[in-house]
MIMIKOL-642743 format. One record per residue (C-alpha): x, y, z; residue number from 1; residue in three letters. Coordinates in nm, 2 decimals, padded with zeros to 4 digits. Example, Ala and Ser with C-alpha at 12.3 -4.5 7.8 and 13.67 -1.06 7.14 Angstrom:
residues 2
<fiba x="01.23" y="-00.45" z="00.78" seq="1" type="ALA"/>
<fiba x="01.37" y="-00.11" z="00.71" seq="2" type="SER"/>
END
This chain:
residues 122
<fiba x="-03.18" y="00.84" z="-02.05" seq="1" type="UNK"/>
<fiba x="-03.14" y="01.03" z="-02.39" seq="2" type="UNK"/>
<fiba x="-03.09" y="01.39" z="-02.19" seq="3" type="UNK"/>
<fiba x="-02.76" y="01.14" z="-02.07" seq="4" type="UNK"/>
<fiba x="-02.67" y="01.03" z="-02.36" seq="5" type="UNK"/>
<fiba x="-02.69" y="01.36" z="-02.50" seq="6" type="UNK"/>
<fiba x="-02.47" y="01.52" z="-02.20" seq="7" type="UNK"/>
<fiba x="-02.18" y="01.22" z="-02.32" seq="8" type="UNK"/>
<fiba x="-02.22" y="01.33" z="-02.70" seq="9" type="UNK"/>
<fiba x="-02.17" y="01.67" z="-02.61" seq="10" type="UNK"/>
<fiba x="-01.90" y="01.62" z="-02.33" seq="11" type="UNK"/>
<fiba x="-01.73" y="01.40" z="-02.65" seq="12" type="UNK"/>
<fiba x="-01.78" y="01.72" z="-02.89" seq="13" type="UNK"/>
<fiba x="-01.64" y="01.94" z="-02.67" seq="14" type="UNK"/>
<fiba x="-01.33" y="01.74" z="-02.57" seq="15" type="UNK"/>
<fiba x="-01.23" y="01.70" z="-02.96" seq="16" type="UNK"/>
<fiba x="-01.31" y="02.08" z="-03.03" seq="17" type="UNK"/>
<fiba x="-01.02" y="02.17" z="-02.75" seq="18" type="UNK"/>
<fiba x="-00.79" y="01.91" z="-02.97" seq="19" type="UNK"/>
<fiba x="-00.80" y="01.56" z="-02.78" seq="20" type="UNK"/>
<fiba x="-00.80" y="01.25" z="-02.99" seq="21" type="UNK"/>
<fiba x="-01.03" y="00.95" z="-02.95" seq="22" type="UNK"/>
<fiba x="-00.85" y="00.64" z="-02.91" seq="23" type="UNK"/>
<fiba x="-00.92" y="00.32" z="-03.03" seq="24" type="UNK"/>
<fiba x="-01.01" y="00.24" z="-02.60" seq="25" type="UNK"/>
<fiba x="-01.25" y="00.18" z="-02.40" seq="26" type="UNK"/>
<fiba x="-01.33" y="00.29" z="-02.07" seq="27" type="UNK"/>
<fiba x="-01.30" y="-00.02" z="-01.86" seq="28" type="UNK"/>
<fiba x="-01.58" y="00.10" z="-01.62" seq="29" type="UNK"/>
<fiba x="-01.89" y="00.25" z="-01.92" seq="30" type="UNK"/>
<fiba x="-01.73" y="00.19" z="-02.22" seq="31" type="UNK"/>
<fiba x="-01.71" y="00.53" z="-02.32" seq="32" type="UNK"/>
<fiba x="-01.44" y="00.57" z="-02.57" seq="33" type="UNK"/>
<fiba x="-01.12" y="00.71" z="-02.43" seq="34" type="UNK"/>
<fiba x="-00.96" y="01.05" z="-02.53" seq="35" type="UNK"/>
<fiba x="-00.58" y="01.18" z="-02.51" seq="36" type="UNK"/>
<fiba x="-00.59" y="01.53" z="-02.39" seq="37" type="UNK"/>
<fiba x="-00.25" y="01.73" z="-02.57" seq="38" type="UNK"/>
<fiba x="-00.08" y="01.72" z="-02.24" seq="39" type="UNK"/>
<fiba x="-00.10" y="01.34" z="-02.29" seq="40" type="UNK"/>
<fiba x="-00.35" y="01.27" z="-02.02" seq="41" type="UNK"/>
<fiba x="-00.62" y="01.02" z="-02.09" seq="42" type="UNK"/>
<fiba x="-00.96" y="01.06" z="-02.02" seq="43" type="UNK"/>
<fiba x="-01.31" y="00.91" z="-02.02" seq="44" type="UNK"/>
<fiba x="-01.54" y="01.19" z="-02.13" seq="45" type="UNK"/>
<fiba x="-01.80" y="01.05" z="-01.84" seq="46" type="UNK"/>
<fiba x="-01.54" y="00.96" z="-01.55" seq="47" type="UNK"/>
<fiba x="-01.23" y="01.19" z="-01.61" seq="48" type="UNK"/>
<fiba x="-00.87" y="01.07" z="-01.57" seq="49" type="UNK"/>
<fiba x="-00.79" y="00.73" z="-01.67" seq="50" type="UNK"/>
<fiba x="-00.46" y="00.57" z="-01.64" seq="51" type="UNK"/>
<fiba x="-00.42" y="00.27" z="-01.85" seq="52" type="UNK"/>
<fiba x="-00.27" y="-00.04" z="-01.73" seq="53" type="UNK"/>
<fiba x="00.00" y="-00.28" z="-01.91" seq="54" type="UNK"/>
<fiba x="00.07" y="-00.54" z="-01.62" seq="55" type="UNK"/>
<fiba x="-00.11" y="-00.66" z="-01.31" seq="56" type="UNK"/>
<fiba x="00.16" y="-00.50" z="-01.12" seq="57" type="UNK"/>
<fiba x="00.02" y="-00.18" z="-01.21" seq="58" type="UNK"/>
<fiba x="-00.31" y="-00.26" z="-01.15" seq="59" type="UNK"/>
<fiba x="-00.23" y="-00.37" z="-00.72" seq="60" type="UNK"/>
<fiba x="-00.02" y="-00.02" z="-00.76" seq="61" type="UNK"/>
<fiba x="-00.38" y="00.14" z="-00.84" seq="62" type="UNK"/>
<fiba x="-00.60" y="-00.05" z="-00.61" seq="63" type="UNK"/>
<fiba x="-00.32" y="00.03" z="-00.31" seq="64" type="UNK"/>
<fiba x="-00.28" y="00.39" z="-00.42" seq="65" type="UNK"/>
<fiba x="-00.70" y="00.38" z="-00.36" seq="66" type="UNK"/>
<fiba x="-00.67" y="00.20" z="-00.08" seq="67" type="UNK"/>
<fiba x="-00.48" y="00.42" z="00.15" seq="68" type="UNK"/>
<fiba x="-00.65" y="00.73" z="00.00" seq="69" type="UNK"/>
<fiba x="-00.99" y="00.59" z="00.12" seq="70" type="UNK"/>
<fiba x="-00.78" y="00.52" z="00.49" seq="71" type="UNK"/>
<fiba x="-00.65" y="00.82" z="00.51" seq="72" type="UNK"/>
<fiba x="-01.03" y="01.02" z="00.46" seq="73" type="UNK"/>
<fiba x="-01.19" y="00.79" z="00.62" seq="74" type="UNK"/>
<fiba x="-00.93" y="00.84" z="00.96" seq="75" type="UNK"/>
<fiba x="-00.98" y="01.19" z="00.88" seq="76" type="UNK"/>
<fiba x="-01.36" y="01.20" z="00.89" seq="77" type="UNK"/>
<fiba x="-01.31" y="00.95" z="01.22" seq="78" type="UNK"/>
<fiba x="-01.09" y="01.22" z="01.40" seq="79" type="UNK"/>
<fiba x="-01.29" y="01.49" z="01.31" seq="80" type="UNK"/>
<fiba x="-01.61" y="01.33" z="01.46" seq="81" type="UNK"/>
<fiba x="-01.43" y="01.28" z="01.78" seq="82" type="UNK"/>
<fiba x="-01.28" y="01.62" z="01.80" seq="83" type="UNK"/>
<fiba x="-01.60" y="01.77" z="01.79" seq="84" type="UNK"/>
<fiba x="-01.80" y="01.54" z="02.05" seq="85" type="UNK"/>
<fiba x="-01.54" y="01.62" z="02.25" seq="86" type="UNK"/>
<fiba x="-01.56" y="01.95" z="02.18" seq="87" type="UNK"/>
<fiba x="-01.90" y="01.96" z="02.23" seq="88" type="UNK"/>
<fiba x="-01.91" y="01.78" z="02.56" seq="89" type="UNK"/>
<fiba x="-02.08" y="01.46" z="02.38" seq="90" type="UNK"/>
<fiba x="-01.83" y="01.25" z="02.45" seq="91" type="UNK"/>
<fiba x="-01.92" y="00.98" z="02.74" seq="92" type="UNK"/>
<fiba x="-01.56" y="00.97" z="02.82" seq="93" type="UNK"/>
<fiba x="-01.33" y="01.20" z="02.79" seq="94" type="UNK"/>
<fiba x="-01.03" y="00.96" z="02.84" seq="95" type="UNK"/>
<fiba x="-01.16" y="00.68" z="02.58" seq="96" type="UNK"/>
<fiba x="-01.23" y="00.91" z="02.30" seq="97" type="UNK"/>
<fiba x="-00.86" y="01.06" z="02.39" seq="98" type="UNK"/>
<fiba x="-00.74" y="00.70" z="02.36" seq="99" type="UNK"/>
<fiba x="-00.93" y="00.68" z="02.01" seq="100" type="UNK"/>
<fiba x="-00.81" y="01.00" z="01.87" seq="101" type="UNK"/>
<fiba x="-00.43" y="00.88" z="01.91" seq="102" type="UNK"/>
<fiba x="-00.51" y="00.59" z="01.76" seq="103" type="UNK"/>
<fiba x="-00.70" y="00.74" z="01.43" seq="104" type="UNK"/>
<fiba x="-00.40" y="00.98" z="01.46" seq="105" type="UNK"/>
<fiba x="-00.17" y="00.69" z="01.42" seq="106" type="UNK"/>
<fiba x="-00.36" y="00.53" z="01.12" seq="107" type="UNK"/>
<fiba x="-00.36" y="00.89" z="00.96" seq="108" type="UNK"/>
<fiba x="00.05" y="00.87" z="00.99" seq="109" type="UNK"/>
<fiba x="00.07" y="00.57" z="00.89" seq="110" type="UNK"/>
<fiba x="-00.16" y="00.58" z="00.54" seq="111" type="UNK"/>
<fiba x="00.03" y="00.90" z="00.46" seq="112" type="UNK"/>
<fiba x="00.37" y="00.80" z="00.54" seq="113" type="UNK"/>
<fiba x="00.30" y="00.46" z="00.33" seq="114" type="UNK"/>
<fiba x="00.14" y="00.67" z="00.02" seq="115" type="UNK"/>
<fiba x="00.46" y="00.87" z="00.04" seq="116" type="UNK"/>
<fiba x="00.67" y="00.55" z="00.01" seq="117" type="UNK"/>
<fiba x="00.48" y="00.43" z="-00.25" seq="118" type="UNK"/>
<fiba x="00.48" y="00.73" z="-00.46" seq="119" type="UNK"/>
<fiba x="00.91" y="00.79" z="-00.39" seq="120" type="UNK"/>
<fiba x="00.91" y="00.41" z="-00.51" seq="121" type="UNK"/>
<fiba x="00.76" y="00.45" z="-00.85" seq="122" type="UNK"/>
END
């Protein structure tokens, strides 16, 4: 626990030696204090990049932006898996795990196309 607490202090050292600024936040998820890099990005010296929220809209902007990024690997990981059973010769059927594929396929468009929407939007 102290060899931890240490790492944070020294993380926290480090971070104002390279010229960031602690800020009078908090991390919302440790409660580290929060520091503004000089390109203006915000940081938590224990869980990097922070973006701080001003309205509930920007919060369901967040979660979504999560959300289809979690989609989008775990459709990845899914076609993977099937492309190499079938590859292999694992699959039981060679038809089904076609059928699957085209449909993991479809997800993968559709996460990507709707991150890219979101992203043009803001």
């Amino acid at each position: 626990m102290a060899d931890n607490r240490n790492e944070i202090v020294r993380k926290m050292a480090e971070l104002m030696r390279s010229g960031a600024t602690m800020l009078d936040k908090s991390c919302p998820l440790c409660g580290a204090p929060l520091f503004k890099l000089r390109s203006g990005e915000i940081i938590c010296p224990i869980h990097g990049p922070v973006r701080i929220v001003k309205s509930e809209s920007e919060v369901v902007e967040i979660l979504t932006d999560a959300v289809l990024d979690e989609l989008e690997d775990f459709a990845a990981r899914r076609i993977h898996e099937i492309l190499t059973s079938l590859k292999s010769g694992d699959s039981p059927s060679e038809e089904q795990s076609l059928r699957s594929l085209m449909q993991w396929l479809r997800v993968l468009k559709y996460a990507r196309a709707t991150k890219k929407s979101s992203q043009k939007e803001q």
